[in-house]
C-alpha positions in Angstrom: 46.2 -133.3 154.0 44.2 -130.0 153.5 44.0 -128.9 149.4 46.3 -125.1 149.1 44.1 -122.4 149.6 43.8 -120.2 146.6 42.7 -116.9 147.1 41.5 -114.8 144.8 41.4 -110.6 144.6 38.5 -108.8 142.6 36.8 -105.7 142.6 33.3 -106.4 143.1 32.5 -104.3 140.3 33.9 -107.2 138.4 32.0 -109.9 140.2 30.4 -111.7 137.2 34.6 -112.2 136.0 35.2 -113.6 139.2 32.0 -116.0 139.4 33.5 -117.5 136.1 36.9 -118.2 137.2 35.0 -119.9 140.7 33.5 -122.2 137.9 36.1 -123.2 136.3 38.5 -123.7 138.9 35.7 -125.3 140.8 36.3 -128.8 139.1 40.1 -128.5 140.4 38.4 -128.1 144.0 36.0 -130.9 143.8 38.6 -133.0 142.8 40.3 -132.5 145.7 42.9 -130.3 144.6 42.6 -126.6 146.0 40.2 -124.9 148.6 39.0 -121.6 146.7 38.7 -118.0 148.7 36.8 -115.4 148.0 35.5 -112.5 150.4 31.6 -114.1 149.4 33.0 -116.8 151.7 32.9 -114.1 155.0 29.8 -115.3 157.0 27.5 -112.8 157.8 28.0 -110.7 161.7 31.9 -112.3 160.7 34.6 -109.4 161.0 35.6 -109.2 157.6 39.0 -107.8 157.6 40.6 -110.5 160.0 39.0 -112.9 157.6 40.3 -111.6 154.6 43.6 -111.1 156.8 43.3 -114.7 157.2 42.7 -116.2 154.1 46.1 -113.8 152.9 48.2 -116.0 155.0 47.1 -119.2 154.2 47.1 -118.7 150.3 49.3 -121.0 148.6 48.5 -119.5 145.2 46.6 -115.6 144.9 44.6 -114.7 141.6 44.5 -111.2 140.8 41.9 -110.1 138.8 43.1 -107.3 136.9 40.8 -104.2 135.0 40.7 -100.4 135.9 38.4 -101.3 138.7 41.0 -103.6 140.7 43.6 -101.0 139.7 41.5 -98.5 141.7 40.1 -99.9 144.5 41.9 -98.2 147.3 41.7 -101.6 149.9 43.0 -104.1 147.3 46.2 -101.4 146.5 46.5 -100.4 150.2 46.1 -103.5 151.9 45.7 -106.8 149.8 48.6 -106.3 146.8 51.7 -105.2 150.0 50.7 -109.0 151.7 50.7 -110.6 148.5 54.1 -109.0 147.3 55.8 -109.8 150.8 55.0 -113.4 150.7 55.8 -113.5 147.3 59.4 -112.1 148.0 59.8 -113.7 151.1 57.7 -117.1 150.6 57.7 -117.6 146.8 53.7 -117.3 146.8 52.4 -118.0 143.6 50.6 -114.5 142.3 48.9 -115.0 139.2 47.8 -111.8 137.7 44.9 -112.2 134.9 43.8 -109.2 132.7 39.8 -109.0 132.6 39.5 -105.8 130.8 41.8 -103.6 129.1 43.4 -101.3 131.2 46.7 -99.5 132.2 48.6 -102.5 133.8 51.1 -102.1 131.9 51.6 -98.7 133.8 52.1 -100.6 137.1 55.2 -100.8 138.4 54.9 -104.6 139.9 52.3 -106.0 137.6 54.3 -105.2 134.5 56.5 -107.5 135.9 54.2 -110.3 136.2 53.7 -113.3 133.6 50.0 -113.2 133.6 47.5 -115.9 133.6 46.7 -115.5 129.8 48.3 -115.4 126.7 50.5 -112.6 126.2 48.1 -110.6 129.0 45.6 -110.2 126.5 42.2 -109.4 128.4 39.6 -111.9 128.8 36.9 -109.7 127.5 38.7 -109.1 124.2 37.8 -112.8 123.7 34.4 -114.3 122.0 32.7 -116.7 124.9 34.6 -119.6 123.5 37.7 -118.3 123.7 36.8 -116.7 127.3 36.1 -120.2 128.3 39.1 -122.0 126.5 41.1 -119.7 128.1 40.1 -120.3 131.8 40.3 -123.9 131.2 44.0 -123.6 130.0 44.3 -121.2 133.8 42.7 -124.1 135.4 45.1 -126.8 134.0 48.1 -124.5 134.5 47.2 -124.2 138.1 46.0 -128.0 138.9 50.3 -128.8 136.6 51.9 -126.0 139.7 49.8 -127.5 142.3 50.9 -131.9 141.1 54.4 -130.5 140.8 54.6 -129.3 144.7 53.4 -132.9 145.4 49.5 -132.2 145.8 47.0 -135.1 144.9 43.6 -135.5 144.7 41.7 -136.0 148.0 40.5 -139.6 147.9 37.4 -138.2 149.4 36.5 -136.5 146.5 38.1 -138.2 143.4 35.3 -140.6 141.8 36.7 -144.1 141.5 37.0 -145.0 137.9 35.0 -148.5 137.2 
């Protein structure tokens, strides 16, 4: 069985945000339980919008990455967010908006909607680094409890057999 893919939706202008979500979610995808997507994962001479395109389909869960930047970017309004919010409506994809930065979500017709990936939407950068951390690792659990409640395992492949 082939772990959920999990895509997830930045500006690149928030890259470093995004590299620490990869991190923590990482442990849920080397044990097994969920393939992560990001565009860094295009390969190089690769046609980047099919991929992306691609990777859109096959998400089982999609992170949104939320600040001013995100809220901005012309490709993730115009062509990511309408995929996501079809599947979602027609498919029940998961769509897991997290607040990096403060900004005007709230002003957003479908994001206001959302329950977001921390508590009460507060943004992650309102947070001291331990409380950044703590609160990715409460995302990560949240989304390995969704993931064991539609019936996916660990891969025995990657899980480390206890002595």
């Amino acid at each position: 069985m082939t772990a959920p893919s999990v895509f997830i939706s930045y500006s690149h202008k928030d890259e470093e945000w995004k590299d620490r979500l990869v991190t923590h979610l990482g442990v849920l995808e080397k044990e097994g339980l969920l393939d992560l997507w990001d565009d860094r994962k295009i390969e190089l001479g690769d046609d980047w919008r099919p991929d992306i395109e691609g990777a859109i389909g096959r998400a089982a869960i999609a992170i949104l990455m939320v600040s001013a930047n995100f809220l901005t970017s012309n490709f993730i309004l115009d062509e990511e967010i309408p995929k996501f919010l079809a599947r979602r409506e027609k498919e029940g994809l998961r769509v897991i908006p997290i607040i990096i930065k403060p900004c005007a979500w709230k002003q957003v017709g479908w994001l206001s909607k959302m329950q977001g990936g921390t508590k009460d939407n507060k943004p992650l950068s309102s947070g001291s680094e331990y409380e950044i951390d703590s609160a990715l690792a409460t995302l990560a659990d949240q989304i390995a409890g969704i993931l064991k409640r539609a019936g996916v395992t660990p891969s025995a492949e990657t899980s480390v057999p206890l002595p």
